[in-house]
PDB file of N, CA, C and O in Angstrom:
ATOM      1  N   UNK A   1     -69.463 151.760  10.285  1.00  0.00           N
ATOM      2  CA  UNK A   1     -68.922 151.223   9.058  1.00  0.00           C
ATOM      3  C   UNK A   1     -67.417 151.458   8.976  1.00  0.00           C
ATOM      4  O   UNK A   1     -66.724 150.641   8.371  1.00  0.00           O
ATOM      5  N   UNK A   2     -67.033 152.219   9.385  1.00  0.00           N
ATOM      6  CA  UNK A   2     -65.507 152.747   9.469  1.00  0.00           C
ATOM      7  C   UNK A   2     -64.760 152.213  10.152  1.00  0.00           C
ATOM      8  O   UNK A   2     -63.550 152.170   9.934  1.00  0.00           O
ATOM      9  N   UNK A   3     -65.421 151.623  11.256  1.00  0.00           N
ATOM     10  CA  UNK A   3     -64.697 150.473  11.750  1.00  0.00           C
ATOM     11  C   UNK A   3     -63.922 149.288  11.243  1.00  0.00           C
ATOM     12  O   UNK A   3     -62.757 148.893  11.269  1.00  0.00           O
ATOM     13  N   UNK A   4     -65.464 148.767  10.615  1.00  0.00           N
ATOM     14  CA  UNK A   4     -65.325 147.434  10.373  1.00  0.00           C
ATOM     15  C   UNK A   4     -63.897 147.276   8.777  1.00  0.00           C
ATOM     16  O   UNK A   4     -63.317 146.335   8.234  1.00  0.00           O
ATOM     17  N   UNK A   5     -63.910 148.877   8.601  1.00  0.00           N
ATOM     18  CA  UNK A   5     -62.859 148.738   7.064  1.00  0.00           C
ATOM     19  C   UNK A   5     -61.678 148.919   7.580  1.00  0.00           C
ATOM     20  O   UNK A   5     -60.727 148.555   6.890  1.00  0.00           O
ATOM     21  N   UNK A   6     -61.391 149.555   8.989  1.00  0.00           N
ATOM     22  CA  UNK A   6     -60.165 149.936  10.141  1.00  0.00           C
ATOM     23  C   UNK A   6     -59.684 147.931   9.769  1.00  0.00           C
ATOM     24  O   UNK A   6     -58.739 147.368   9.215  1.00  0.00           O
ATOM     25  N   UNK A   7     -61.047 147.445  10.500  1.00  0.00           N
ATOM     26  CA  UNK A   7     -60.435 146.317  11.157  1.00  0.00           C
ATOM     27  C   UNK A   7     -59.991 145.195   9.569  1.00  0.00           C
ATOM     28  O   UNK A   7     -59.309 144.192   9.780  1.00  0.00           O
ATOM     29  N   UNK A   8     -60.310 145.416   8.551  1.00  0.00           N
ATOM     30  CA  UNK A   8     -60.091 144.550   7.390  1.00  0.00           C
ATOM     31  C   UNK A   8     -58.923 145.232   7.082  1.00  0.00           C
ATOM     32  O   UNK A   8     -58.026 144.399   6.960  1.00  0.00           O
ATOM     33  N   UNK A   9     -58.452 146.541   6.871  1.00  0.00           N
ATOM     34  CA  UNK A   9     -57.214 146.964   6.502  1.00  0.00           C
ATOM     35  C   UNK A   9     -56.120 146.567   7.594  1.00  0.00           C
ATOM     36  O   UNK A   9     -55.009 146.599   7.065  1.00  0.00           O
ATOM     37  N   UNK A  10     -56.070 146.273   8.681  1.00  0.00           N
ATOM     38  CA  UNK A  10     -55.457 146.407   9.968  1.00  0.00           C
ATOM     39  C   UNK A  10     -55.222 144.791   9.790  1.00  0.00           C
ATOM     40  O   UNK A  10     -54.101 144.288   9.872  1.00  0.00           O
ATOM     41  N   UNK A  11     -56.645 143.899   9.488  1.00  0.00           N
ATOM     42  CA  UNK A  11     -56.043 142.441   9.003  1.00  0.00           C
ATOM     43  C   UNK A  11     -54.776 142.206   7.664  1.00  0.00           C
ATOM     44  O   UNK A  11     -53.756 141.518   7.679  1.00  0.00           O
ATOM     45  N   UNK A  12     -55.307 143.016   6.664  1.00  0.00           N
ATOM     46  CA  UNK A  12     -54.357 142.778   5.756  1.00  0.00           C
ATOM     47  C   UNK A  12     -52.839 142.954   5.876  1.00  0.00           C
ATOM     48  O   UNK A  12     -51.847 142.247   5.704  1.00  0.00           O
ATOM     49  N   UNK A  13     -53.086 144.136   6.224  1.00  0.00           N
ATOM     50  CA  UNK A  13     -51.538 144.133   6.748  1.00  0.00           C
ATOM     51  C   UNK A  13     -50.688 143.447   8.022  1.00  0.00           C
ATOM     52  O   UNK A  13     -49.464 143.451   8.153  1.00  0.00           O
ATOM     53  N   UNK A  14     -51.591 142.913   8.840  1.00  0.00           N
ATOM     54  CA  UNK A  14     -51.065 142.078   9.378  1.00  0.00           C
ATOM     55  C   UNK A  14     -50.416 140.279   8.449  1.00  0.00           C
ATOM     56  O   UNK A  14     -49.283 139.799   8.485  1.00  0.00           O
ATOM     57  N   UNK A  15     -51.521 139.800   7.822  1.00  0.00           N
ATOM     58  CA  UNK A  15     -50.877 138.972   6.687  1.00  0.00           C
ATOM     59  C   UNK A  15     -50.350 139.548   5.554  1.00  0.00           C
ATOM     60  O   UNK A  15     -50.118 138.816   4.593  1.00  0.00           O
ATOM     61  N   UNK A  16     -50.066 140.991   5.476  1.00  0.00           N
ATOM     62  CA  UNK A  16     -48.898 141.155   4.577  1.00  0.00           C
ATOM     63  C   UNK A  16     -47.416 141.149   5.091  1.00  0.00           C
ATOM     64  O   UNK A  16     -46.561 140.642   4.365  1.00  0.00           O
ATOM     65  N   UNK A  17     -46.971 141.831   6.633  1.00  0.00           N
ATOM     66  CA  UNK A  17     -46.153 141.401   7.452  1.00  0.00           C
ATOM     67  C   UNK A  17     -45.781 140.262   7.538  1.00  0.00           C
ATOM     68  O   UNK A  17     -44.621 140.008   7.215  1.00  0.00           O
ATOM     69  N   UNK A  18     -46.726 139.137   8.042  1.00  0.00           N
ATOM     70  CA  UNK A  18     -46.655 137.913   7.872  1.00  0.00           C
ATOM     71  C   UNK A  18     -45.820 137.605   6.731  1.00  0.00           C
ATOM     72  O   UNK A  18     -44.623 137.355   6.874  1.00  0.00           O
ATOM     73  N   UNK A  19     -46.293 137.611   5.807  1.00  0.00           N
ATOM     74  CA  UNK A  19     -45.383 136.716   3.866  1.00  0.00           C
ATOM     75  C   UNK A  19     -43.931 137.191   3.866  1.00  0.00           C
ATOM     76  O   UNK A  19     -42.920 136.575   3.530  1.00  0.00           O
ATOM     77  N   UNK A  20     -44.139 139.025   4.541  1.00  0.00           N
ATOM     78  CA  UNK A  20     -42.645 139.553   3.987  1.00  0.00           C
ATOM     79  C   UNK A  20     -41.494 139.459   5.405  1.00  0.00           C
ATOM     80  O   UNK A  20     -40.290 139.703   5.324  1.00  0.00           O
ATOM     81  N   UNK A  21     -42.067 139.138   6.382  1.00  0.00           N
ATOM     82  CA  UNK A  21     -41.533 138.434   7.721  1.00  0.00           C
ATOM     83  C   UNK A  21     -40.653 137.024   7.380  1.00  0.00           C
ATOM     84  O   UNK A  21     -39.496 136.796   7.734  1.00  0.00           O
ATOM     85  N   UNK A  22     -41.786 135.911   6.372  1.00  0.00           N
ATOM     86  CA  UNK A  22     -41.578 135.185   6.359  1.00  0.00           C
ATOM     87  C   UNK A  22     -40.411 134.758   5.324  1.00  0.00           C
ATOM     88  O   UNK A  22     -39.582 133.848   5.311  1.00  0.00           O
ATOM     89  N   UNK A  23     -40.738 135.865   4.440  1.00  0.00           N
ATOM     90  CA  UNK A  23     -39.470 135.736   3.038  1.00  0.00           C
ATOM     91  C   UNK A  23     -38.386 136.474   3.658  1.00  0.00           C
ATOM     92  O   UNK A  23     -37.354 136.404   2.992  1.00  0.00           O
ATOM     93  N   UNK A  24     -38.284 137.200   4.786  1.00  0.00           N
ATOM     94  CA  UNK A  24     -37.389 137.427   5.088  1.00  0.00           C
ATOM     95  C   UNK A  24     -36.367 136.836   5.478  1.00  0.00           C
ATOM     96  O   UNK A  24     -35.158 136.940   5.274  1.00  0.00           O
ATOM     97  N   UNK A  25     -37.367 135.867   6.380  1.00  0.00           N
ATOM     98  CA  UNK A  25     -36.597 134.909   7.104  1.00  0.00           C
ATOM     99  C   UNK A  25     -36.370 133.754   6.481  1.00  0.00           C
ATOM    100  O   UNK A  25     -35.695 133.180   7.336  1.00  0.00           O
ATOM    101  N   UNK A  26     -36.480 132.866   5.412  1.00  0.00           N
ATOM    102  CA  UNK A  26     -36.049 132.339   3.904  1.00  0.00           C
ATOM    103  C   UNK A  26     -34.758 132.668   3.451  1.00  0.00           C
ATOM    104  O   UNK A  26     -33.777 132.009   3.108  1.00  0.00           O
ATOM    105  N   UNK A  27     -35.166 134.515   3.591  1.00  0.00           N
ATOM    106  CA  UNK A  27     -33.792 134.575   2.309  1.00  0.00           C
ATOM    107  C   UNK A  27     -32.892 134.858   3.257  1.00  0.00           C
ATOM    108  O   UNK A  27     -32.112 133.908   3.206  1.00  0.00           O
ATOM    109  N   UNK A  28     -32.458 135.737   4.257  1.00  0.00           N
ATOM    110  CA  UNK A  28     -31.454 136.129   4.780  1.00  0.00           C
ATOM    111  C   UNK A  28     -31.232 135.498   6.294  1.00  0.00           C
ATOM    112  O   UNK A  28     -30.189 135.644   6.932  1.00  0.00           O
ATOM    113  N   UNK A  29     -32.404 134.765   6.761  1.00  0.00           N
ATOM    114  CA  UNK A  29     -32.068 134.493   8.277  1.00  0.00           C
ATOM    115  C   UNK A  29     -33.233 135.376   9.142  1.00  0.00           C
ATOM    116  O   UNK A  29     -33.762 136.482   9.032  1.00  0.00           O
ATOM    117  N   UNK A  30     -33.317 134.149  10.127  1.00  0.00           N
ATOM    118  CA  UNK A  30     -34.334 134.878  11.231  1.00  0.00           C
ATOM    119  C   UNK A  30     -33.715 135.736  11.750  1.00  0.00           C
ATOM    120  O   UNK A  30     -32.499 135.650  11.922  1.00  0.00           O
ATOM    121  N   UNK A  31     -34.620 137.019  12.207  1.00  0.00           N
ATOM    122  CA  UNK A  31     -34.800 138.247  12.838  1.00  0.00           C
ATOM    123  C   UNK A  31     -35.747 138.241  13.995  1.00  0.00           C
ATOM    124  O   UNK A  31     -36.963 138.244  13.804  1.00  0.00           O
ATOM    125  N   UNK A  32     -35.034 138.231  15.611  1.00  0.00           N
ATOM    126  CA  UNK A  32     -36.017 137.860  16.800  1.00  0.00           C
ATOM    127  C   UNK A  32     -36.789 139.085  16.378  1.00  0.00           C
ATOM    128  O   UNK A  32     -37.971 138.743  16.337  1.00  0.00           O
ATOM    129  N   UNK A  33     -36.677 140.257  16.070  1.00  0.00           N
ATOM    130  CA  UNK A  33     -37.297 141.628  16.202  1.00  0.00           C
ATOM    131  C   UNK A  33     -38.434 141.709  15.568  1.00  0.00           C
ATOM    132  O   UNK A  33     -39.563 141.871  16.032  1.00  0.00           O
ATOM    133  N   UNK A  34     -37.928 141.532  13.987  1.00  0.00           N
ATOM    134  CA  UNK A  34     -39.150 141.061  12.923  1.00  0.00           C
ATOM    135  C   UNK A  34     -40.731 140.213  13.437  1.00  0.00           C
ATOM    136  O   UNK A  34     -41.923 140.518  13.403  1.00  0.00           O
ATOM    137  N   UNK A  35     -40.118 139.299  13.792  1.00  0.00           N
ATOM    138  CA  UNK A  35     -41.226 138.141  14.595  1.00  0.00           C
ATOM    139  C   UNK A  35     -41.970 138.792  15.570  1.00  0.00           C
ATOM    140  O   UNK A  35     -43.186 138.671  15.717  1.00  0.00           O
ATOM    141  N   UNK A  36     -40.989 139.704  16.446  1.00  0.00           N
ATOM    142  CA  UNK A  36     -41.428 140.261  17.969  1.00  0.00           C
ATOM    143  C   UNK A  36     -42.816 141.541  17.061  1.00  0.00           C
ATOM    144  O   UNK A  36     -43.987 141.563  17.440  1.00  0.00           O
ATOM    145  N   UNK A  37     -42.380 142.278  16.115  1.00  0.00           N
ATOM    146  CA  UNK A  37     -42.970 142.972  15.730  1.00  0.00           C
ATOM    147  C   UNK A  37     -44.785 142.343  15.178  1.00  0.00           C
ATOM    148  O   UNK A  37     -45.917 142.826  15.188  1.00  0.00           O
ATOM    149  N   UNK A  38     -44.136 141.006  14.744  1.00  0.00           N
ATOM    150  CA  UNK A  38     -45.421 141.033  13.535  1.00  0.00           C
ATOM    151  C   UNK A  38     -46.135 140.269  14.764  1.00  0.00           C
ATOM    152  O   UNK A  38     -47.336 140.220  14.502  1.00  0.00           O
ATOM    153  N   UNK A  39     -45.844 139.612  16.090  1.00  0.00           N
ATOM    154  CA  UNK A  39     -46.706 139.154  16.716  1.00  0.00           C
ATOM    155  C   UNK A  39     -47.529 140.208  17.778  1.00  0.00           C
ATOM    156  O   UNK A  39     -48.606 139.976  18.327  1.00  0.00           O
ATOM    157  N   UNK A  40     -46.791 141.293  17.886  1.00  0.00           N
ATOM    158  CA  UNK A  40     -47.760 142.450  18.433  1.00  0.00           C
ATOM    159  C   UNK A  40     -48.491 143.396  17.603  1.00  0.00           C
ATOM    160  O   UNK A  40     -49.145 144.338  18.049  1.00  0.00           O
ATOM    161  N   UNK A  41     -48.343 143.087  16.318  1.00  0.00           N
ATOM    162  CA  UNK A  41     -49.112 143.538  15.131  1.00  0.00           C
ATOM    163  C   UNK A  41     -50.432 142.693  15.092  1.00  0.00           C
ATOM    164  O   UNK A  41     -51.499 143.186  14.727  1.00  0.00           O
ATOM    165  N   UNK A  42     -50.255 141.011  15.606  1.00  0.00           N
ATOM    166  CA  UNK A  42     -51.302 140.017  15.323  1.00  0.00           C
ATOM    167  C   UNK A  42     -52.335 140.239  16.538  1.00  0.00           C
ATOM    168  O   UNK A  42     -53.559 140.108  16.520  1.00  0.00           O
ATOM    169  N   UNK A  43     -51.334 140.683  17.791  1.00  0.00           N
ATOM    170  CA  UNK A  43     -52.313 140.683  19.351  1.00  0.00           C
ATOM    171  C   UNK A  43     -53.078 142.394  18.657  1.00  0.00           C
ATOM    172  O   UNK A  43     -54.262 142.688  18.491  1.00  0.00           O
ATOM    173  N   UNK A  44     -51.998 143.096  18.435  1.00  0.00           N
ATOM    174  CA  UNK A  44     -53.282 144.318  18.133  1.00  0.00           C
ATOM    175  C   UNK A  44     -54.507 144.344  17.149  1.00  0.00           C
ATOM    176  O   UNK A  44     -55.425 145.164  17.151  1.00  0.00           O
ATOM    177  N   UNK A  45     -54.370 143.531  16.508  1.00  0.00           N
ATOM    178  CA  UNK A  45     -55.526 143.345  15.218  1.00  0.00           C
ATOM    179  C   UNK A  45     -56.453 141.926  15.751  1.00  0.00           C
ATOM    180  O   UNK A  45     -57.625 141.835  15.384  1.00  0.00           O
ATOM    181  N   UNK A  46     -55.921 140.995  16.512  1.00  0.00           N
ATOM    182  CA  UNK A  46     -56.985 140.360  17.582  1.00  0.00           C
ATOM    183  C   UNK A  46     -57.740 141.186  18.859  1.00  0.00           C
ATOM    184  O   UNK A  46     -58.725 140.822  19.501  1.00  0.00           O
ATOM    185  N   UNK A  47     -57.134 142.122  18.968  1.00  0.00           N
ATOM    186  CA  UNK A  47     -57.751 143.349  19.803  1.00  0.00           C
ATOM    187  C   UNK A  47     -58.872 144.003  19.008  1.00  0.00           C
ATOM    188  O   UNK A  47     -59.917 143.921  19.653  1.00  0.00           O
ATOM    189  N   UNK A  48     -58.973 144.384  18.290  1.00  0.00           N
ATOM    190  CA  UNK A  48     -59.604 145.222  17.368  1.00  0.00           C
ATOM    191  C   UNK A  48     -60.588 144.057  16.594  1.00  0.00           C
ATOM    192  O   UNK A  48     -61.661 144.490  16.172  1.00  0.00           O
ATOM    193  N   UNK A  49     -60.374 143.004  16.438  1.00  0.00           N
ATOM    194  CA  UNK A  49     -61.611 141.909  15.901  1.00  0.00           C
ATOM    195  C   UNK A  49     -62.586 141.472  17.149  1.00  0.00           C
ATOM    196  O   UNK A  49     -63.808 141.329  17.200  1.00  0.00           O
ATOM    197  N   UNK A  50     -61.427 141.300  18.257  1.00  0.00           N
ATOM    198  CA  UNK A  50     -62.854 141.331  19.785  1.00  0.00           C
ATOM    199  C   UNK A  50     -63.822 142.461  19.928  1.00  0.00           C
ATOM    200  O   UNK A  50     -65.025 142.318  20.147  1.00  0.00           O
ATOM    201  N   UNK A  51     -62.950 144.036  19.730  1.00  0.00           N
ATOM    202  CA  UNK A  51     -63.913 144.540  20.732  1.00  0.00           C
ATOM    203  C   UNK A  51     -64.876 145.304  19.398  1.00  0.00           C
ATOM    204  O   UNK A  51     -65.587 146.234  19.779  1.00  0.00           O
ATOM    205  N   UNK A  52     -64.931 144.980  17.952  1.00  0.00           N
ATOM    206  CA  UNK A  52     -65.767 145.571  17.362  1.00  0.00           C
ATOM    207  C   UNK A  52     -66.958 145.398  16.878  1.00  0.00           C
ATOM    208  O   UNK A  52     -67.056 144.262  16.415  1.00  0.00           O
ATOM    209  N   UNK A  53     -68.018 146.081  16.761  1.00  0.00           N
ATOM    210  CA  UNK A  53     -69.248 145.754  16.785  1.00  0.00           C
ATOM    211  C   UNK A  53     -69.941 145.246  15.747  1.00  0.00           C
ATOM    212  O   UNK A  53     -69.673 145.797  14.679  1.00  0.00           O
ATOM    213  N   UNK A  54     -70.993 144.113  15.678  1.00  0.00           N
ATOM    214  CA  UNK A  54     -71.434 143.107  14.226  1.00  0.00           C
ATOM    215  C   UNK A  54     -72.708 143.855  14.703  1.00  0.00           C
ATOM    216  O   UNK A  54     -73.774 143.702  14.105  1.00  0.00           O
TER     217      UNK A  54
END
C-alpha cells in the first residue's frame, strides 16, 4: 500500500513541476535546466508507475 501512495505523491508533484515550469517559462523566459529537471522528474515517476505492483 505504501507504494502505491509513493507513486501518486511522486505523480503529483511531477504535474505540479510541470504548471510552475510552465508559468515560469510564460513569465520570465525559458530555462534549458528547469525543463532538463522536470523531464527527469517525468522518466523517474514513469519508472516507478512500470515497476509497481497492481
Amino acid at each position: 500500500m505504501s507504494g502505491s501512495r509513493s507513486t501518486k505523491t511522486m505523480g503529483g508533484l511531477t504535474i505540479g513541476t510541470l504548471v510552475l515550469t510552465t508559468a515560469y517559462t510564460v513569465a520570465l523566459g525559458s530555462n534549458g535546466w528547469l525543463w532538463f529537471a522536470w523531464i527527469v522528474l517525468g522518466l523517474a515517476t514513469l519508472g516507478m508507475l512500470s515497476t509497481r505492483d497492481t
